[in-house]
N, C-alpha and C positions, 0 to 999 in steps of 0.2 A: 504494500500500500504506500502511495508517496505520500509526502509531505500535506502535500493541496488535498489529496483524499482525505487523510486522519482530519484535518481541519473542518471539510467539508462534513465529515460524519459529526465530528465533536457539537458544531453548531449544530446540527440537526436533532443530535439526542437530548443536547439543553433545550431548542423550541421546541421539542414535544413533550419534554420536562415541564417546560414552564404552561403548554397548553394545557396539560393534563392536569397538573395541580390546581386543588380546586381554589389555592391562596395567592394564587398568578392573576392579578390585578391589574397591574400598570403595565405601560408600554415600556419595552425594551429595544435600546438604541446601539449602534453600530458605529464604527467607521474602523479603517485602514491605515495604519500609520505609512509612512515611506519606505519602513523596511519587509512592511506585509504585512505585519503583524495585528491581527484583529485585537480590537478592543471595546466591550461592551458595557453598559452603564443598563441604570432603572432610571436615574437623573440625569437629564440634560441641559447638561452646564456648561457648555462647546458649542457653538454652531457647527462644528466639523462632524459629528453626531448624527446620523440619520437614520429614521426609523425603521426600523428591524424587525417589531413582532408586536403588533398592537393588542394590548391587554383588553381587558372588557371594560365596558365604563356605564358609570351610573350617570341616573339624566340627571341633567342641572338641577331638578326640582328637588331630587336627593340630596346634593351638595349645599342647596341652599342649606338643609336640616341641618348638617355637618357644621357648616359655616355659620348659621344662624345666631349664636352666640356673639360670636366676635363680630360678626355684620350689626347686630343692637349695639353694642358696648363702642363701637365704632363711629355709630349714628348718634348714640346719647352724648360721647366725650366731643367730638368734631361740629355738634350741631348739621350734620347735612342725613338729606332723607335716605328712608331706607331703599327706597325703587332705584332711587338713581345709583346707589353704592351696588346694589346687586346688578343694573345694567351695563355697569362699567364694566364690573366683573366678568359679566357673560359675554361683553364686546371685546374686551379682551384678552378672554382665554377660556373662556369657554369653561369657567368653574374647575379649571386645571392648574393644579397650584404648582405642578412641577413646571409649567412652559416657562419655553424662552425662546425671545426673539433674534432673527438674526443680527439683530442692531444690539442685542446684550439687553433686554429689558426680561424680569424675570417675575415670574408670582401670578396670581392670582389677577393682578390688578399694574400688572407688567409695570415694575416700576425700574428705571434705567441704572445702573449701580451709583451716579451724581444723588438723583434725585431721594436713593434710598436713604446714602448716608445723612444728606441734606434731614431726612424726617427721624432719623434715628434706629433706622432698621438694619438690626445686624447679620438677620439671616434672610434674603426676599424669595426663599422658596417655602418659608415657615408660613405656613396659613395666616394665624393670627398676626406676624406682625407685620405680613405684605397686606393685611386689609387694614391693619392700623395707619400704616405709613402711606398705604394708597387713599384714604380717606381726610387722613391730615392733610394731605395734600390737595387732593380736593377740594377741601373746606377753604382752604387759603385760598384756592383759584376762585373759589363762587365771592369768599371778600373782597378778590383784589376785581373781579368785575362784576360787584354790585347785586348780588346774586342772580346772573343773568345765567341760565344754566348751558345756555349754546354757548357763548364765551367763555366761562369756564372750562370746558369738556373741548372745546379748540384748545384750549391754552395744557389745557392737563395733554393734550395727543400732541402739538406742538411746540409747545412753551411758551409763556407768556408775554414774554419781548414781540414774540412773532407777531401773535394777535393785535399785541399792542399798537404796532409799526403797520400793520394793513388795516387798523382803525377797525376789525371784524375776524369774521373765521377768513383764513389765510386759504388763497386759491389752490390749495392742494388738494388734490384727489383723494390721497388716504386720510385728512385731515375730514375733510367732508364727509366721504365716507363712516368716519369713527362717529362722530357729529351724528349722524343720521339714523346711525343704527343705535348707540347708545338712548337718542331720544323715544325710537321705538320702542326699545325694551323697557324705558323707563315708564313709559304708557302703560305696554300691559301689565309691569307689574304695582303701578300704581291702582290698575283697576283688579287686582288679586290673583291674575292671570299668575301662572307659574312658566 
């Protein structure tokens, strides 16, 4: 058997390891270093990472349960509502506390590693303190624009200078976008929709 075989097998027997176990959860991620050598994670904390074996996942409406705690104690210390903390959440990351973007932003409530330190978050794949620090943050963006929640929710996906400097949400497409979708979700779940 070469080399490339035994590798080939050994990955194979771990993903149907991991399928078969009925405590295989999460998604498991991959890459290649330069000298071949496989390297796999459950945490994706590399953009160089790419998904490998998609675990089973519960619906948001679940995670809110999970989350729900620290999403009140978030909402009660920060003063901002609970709909819009949960649609940020869902916009994104999809109630996925381990994402990370390719730009380096991580958590629940994708917060960039500037911005984390900035709110005092020393771990931003930890649930509770990526929705503390994403919420702090927030609540600052709704002060610093008047609590306008479109300028806020621009300024939280592009930063606040931006907004500031195009006088509104800044012509970006992903910008818009984030904008758009977070105010839909904040609807439904304003009106108790999950």
């Amino acid at each position: 058997m070469t080399a490339a075989n035994t590798i080939r097998a050994a990955c194979l027997g771990i993903a149907l390891l991991l399928c078969w176990s009925p405590r295989a959860q999460g998604n498991i991620y991959r890459y290649v270093d330069k000298n071949g050598v496989l390297h796999f994670t459950n945490v994706k904390t590399d953009p160089k990472y790419t998904l490998y074996l998609r675990g089973s996942r519960k619906a948001p409406s679940e995670y809110i349960k999970d989350y729900g705690a620290a999403i009140l104690e978030a909402s009660k210390r920060f003063k901002v509502e609970l709909p819009l903390i949960k649609a940020v959440i869902k916009a994104e990351s999809n109630f996925d506390h381990e994402a990370v973007s390719k730009k380096g932003a991580k958590g629940l409530m994708q917060l960039m590693p500037r911005t984390a330190d900035e709110m005092d978050v020393g771990d931003a794949l930890d649930p509770k303190e990526n929705i503390m620090g994403g919420t702090r943050y927030l609540g600052l963006m709704l002060k610093r624009f008047k609590n306008d929640k479109v300028l806020a929710l621009a300024a939280y996906n592009a930063g606040p200078g931006i907004v500031e400097s195009y006088n509104g949400v800044p012509p970006f497409p992903e910008t818009e976008a984030f904008v758009k979708k977070v105010m839909k979700y904040y609807k439904s779940y304003s009106t108790g929709n999950k």
